[in-house]
C-alpha positions as CSV (number, residue, x, y, z in Angstrom):
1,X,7.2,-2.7,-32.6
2,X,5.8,-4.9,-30.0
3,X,7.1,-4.7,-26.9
4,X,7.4,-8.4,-24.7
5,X,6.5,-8.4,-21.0
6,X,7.0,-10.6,-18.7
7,X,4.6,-13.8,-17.3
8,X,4.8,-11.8,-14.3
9,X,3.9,-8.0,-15.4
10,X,1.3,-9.8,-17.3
11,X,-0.3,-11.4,-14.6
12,X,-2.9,-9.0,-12.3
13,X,-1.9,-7.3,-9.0
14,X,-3.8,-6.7,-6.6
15,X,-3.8,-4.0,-3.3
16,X,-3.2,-6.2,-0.4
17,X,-5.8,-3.7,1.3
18,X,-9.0,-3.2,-0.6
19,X,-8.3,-5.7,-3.3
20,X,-8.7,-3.8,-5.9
21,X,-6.7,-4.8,-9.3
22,X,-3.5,-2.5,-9.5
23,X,-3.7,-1.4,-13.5
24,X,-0.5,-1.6,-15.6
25,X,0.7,2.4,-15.7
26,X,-0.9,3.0,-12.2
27,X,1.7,4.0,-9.1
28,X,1.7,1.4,-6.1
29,X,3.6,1.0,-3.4
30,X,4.8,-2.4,-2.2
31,X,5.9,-2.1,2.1
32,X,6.6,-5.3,4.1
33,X,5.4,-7.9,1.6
34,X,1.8,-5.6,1.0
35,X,0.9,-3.9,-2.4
36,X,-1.2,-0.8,-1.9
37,X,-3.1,1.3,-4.1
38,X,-3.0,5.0,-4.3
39,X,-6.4,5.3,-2.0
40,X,-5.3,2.4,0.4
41,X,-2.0,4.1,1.5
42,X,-2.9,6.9,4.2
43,X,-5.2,3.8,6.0
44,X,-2.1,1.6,5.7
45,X,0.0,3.9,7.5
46,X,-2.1,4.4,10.0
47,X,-2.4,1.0,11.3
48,X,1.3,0.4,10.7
49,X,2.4,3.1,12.9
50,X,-0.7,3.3,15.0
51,X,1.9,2.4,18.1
52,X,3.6,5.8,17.8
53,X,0.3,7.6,18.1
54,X,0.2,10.3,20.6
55,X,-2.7,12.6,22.5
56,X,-1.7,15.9,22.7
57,X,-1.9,16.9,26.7
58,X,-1.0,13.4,27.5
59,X,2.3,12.5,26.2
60,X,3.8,11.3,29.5
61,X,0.7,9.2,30.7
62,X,1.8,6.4,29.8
């Protein structure tokens, strides 16, 4: 039994980071409109919540 995808399953994703192709039966997450691989995600949430970053010993310097 063949099983019929869709034109858009069948077409290739990308990671919105690296670029990498995003196979079919691989775990991606998609956050604010960007598709990220597996190796791409720690990056990506660094830069996204870079703004809560902290020093330890100088929390109230700012």
């Amino acid at each position: 039994m063949r099983v019929c995808r869709s034109a858009e399953e069948e077409a290739p994703l990308h990671c919105s980071f690296c670029g990498r192709e995003l196979p079919l039966g691989e775990f991606y997450w998609y956050i604010s409109g960007w598709f990220l691989c597996p190796d791409c995600l720690p990056d990506f949430a660094r830069a996204e919540y870079q703004r809560f970053r902290l020093l330890r010993g100088e929390e109230d310097a700012e």
